[in-house]
N, C-alpha and C positions, 0 to 999 in steps of 0.2 A: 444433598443440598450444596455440596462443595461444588460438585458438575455442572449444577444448574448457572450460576451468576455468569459464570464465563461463557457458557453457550447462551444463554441470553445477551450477555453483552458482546457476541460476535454475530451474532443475528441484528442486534440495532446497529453496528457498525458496516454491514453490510446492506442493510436498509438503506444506509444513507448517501452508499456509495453511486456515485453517477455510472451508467453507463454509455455506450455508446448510443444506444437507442435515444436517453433521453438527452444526451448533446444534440444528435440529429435533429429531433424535435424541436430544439431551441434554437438552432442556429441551420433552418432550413434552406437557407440562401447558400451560406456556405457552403452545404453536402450539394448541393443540385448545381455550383461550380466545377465538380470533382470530375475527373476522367471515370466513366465508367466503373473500368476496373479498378481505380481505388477506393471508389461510391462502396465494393461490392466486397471490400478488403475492411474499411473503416465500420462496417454493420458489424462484422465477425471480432472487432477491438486488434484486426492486424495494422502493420506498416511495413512499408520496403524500400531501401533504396531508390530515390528522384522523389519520393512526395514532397508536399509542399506542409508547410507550417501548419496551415489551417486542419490537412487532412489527421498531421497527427492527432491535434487536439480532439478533432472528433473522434477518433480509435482510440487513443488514448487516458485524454482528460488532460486538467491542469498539472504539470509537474510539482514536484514537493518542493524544487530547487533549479535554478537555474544557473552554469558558470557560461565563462567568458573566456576566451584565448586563443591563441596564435601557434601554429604547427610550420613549419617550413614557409613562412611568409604570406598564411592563408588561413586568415581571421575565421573562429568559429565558434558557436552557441553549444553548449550541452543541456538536455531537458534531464532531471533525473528524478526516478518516480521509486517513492517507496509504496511497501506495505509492513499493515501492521499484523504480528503473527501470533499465536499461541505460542508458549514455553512451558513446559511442566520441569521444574525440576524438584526433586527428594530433598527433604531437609527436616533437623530436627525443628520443630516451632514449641515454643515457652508460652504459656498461658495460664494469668493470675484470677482465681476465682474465690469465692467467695463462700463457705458452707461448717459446719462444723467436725467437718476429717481437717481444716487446715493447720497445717504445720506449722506457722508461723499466726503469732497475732495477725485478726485482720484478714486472713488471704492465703492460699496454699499456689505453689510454683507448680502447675504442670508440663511436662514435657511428655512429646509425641512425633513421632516420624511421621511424615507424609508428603502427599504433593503437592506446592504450590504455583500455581499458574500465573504467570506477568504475561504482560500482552509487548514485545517490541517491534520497533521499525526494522523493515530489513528492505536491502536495497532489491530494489525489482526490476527496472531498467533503465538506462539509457541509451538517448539518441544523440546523434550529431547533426548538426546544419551545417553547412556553409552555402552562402548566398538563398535564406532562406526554403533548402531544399537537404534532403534527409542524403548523409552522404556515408553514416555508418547506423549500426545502433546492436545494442546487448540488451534481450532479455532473455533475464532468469527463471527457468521453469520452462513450460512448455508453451509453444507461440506456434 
């Protein structure tokens, strides 16, 4: 029962997640602007060096965050995308119940080692612009 909540609720999170198919779908004008080979790069969720804004979002999706700033005199945008991950870590957990073994009026303290699952943000990528075209970018994991 402990296995279950968390793989169900990484199955609804991933339900929901957009991918590149279904940007294409929606913003069909946009993908039939693209140079071929980045048409053929944005279906697979890649990017490279010279695309344009438009083509990340469809490979990509919408960023988590967007910053602003200035390098050697040459203004430029960052997109930065998270994801959300599993974490198991061990710990003792305390639990008050209710029965006639309790030690205390009321309620017995239990304790038990195990694993508790959080779900956190972890940084996944980003990109650089300047002059609305991708001029660097970092992703984490396999691309």
């Amino acid at each position: 029962m402990k296995l279950i909540l968390p793989f169900l609720l990484s199955l609804f999170v991933l339900s929901c997640a957009s991918t590149p198919q279904k940007r294409i779908e929606k913003h069909p004008v946009t993908y039939s602007k693209l140079a071929p080979q980045d048409q053929e790069l944005v279906q697979k969720g890649r990017i490279k060096t010279g695309m344009q804004k438009e083509a990340v979002f469809l490979a990509l999706g919408k960023p988590g965050d967007v910053s602003y700033g200035a390098e050697e005199g040459q203004d430029y945008e960052q997109w930065n995308y998270y994801s959300i991950e599993p974490v198991v870590r061990h710990r003792f957990i305390s639990s008050w119940g209710i029965g006639c073994d309790s030690v205390f009026p009321g309620g017995v303290n239990r304790w038990s080692y195990g694993p508790v699952t959080s779900f956190e943000p972890r940084h996944a990528a980003s990109v650089r612009f300047e002059q609305g075209r991708v001029t660097g970018y970092q992703i984490n994991g396999s691309h």
